[in-house]
Residue frames as a rotation matrix with the C-alpha (Angstrom) as fourth column:
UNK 1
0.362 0.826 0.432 8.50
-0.666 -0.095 0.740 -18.30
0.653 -0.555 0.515 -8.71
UNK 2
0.700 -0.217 -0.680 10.52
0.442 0.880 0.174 -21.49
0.561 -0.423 0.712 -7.39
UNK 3
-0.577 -0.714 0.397 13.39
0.248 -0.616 -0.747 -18.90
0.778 -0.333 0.533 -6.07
UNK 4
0.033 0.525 0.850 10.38
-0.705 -0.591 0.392 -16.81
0.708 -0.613 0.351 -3.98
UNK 5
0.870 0.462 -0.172 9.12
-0.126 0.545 0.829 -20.15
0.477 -0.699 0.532 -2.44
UNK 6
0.218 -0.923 -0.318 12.41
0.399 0.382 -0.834 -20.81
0.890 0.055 0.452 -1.55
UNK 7
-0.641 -0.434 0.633 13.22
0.052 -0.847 -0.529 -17.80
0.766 -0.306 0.565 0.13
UNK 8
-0.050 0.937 0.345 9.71
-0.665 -0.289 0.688 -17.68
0.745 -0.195 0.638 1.95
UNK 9
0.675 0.354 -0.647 10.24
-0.181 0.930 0.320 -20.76
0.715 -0.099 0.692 3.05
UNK 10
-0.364 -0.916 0.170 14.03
0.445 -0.331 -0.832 -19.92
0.818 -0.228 0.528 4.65
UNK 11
-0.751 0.218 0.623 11.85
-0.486 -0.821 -0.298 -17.35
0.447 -0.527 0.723 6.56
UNK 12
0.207 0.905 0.371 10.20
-0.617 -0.174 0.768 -19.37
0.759 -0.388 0.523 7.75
UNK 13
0.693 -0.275 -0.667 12.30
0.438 0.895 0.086 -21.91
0.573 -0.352 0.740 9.32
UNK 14
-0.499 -0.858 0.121 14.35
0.321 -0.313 -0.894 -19.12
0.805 -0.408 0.431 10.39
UNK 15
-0.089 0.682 0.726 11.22
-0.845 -0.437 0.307 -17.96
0.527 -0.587 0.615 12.52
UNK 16
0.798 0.575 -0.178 10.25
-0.280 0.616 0.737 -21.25
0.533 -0.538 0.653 14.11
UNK 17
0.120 -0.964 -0.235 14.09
0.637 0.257 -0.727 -21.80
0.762 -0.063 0.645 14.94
UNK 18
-0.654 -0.459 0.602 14.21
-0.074 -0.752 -0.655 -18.60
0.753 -0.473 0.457 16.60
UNK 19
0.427 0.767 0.479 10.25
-0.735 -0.014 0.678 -19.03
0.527 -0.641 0.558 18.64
UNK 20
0.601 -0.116 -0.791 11.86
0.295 0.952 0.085 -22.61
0.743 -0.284 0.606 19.34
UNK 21
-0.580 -0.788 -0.205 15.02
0.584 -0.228 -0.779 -20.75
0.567 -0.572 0.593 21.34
UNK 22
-0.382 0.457 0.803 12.24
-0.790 -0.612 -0.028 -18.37
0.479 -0.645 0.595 23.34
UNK 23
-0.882 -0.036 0.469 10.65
-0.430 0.468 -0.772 -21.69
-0.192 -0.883 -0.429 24.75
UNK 24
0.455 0.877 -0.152 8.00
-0.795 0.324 -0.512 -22.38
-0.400 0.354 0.845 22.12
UNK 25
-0.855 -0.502 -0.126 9.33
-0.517 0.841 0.158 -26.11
0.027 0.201 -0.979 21.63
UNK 26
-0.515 0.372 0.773 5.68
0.040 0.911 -0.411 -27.78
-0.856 -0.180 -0.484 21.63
UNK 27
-0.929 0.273 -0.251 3.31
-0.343 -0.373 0.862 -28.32
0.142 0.887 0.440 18.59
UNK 28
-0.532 0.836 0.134 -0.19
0.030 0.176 -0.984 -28.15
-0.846 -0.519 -0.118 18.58
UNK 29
-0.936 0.350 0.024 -2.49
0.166 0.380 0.910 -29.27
0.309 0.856 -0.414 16.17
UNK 30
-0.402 0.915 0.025 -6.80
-0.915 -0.401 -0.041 -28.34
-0.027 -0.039 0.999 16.05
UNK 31
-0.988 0.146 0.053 -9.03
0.153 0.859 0.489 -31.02
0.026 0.491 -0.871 16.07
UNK 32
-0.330 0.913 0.240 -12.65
0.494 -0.050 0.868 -30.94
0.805 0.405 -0.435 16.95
UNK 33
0.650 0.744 -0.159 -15.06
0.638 -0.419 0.647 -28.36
0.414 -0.521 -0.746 19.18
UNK 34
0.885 -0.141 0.444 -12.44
-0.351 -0.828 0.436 -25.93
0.307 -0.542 -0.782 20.29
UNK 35
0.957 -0.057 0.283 -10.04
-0.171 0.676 0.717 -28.30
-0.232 -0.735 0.637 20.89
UNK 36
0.425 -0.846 -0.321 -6.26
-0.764 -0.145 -0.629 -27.98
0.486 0.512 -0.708 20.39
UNK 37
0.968 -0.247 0.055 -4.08
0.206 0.895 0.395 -31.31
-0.146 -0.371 0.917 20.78
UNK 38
0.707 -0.560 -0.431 -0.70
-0.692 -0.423 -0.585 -31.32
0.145 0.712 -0.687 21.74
UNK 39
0.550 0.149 -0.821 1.62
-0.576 0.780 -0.244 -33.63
0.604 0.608 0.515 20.49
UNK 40
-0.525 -0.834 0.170 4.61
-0.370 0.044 -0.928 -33.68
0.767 -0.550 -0.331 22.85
UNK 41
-0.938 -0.275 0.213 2.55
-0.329 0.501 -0.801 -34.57
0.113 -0.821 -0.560 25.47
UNK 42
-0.877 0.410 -0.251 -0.50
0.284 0.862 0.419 -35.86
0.388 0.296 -0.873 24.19
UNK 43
-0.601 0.739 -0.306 -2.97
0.334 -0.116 -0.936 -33.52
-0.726 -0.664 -0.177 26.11
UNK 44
0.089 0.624 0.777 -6.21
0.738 -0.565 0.369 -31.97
0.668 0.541 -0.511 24.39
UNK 45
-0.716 0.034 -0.697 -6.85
0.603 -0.472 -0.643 -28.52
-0.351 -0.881 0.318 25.72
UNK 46
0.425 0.854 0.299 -9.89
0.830 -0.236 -0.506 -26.34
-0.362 0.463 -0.809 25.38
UNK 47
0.052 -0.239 0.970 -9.79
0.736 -0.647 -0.199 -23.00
0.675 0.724 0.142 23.64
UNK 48
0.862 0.426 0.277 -10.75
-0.094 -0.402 0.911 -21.37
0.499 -0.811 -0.306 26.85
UNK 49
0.932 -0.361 0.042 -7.38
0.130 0.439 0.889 -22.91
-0.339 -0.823 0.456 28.40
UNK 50
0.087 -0.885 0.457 -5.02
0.864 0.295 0.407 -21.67
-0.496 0.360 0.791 26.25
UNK 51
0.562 -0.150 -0.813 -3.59
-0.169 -0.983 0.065 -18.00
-0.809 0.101 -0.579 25.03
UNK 52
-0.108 -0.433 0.895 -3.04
0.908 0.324 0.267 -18.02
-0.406 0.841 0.358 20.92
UNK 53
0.497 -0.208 -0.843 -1.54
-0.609 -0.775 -0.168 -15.16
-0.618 0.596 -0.512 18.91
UNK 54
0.494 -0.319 0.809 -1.08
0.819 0.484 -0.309 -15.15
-0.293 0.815 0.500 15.44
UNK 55
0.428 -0.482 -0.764 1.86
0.258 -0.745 0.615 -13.98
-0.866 -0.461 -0.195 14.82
UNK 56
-0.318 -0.529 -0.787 2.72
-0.585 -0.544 0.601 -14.37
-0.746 0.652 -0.137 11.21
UNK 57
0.953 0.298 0.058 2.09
-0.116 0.532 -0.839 -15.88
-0.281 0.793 0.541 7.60
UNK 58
-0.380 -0.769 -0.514 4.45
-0.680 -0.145 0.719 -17.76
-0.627 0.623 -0.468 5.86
UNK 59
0.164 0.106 -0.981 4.56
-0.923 0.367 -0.115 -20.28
0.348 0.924 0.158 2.62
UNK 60
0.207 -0.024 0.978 4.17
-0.430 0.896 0.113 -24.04
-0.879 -0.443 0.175 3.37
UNK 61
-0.352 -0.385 -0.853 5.83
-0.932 0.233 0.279 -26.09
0.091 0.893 -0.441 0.58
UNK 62
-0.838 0.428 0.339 4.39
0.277 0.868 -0.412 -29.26
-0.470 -0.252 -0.846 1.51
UNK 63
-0.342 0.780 0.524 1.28
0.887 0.453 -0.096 -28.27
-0.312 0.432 -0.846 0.62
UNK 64
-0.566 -0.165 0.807 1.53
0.815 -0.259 0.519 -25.01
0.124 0.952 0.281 -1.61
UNK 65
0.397 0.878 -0.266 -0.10
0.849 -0.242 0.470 -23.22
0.348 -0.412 -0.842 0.76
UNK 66
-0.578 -0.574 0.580 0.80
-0.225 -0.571 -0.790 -20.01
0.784 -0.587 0.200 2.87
UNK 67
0.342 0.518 -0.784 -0.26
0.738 0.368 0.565 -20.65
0.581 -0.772 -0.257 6.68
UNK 68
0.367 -0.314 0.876 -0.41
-0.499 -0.861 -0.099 -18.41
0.785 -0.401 -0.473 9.45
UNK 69
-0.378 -0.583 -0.719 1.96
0.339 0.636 -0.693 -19.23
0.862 -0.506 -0.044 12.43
UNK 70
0.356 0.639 0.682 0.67
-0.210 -0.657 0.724 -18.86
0.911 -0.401 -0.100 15.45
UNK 71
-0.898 -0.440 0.014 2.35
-0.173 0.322 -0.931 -19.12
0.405 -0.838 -0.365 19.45
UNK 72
0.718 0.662 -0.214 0.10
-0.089 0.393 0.915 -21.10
0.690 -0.638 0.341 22.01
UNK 73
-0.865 -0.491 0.104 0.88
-0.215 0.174 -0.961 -20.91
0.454 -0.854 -0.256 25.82
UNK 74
-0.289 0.447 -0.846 -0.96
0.383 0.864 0.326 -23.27
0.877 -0.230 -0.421 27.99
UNK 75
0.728 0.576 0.372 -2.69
-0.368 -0.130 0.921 -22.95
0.578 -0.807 0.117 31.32
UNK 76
0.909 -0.372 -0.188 0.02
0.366 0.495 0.788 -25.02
-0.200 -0.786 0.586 32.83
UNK 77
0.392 -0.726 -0.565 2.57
-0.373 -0.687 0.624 -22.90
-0.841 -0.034 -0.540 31.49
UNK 78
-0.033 -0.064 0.997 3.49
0.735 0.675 0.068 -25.26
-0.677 0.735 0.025 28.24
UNK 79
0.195 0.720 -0.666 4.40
-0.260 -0.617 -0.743 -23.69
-0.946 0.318 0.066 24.86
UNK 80
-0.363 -0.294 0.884 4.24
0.509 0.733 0.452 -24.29
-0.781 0.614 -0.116 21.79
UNK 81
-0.647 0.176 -0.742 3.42
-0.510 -0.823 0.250 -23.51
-0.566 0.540 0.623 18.11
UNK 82
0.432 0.706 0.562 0.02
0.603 0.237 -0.762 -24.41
-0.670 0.668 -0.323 15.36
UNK 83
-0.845 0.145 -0.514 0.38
-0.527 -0.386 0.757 -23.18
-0.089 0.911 0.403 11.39
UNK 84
-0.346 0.938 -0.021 -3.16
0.390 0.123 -0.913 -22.82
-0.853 -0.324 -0.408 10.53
UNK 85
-0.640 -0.166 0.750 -4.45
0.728 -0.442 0.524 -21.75
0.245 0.882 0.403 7.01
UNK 86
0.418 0.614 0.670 -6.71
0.371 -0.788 0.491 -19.39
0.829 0.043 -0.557 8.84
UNK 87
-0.562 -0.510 0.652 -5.77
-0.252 -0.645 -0.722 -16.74
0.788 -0.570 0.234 11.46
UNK 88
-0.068 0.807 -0.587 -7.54
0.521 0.530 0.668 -18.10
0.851 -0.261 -0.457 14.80
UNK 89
0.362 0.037 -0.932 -6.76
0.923 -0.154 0.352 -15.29
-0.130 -0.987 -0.090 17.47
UNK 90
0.556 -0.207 -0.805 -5.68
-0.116 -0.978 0.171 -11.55
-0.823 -0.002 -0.568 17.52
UNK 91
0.180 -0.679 0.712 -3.63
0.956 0.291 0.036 -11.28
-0.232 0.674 0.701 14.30
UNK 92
0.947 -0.140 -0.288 -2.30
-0.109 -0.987 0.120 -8.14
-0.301 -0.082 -0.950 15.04
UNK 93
-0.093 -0.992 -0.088 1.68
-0.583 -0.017 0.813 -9.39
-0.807 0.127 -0.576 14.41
UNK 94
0.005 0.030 1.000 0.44
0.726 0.688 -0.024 -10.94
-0.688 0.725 -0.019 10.98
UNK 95
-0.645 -0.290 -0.707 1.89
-0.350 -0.710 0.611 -9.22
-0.679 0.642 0.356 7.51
């Protein structure tokens, strides 16, 4: 079972590596009413202001979990990624 995570885990870092080279280079993080904070530049933005697809699940070692990954582009053009243990937006590119 330590092999799978392993592997799972690979796949995932090879994904965020690869979103990171398309121009998703920020990270966003939920916090409270709708509200998505991101870190790089410290803004809050509303849900309303901001265009999230979930695009995949993978395995979080840290915390034994699988999360879904998800891209976020901003109103101001900003983008960035959120791992979320739930799917929050179309989750049509999720296995």
């Amino acid at each position: 079972m330590k092999n799978n995570k392993k592997l799972l885990n690979n796949a995932l870092t090879s994904m965020v590596i690869n979103l990171h080279d398309q121009g998703y280079t920020n990270d966003f993080l939920p916090v409270k009413d709708e509200q998505f904070f991101c870190i790089q530049d410290c803004e809050s933005y509303s849900l309303a202001d901001l265009n999230i697809r979930a695009i995949d699940q993978g395995f979080d070692q840290l915390t034994n979990t699988y999360k879904y990954i998800h891209t976020i582009e901003t109103c101001n053009g900003s983008k960035g990624l959120l791992f979320a243990d739930l799917a929050l937006a179309d989750a049509d590119g999720v296995n």
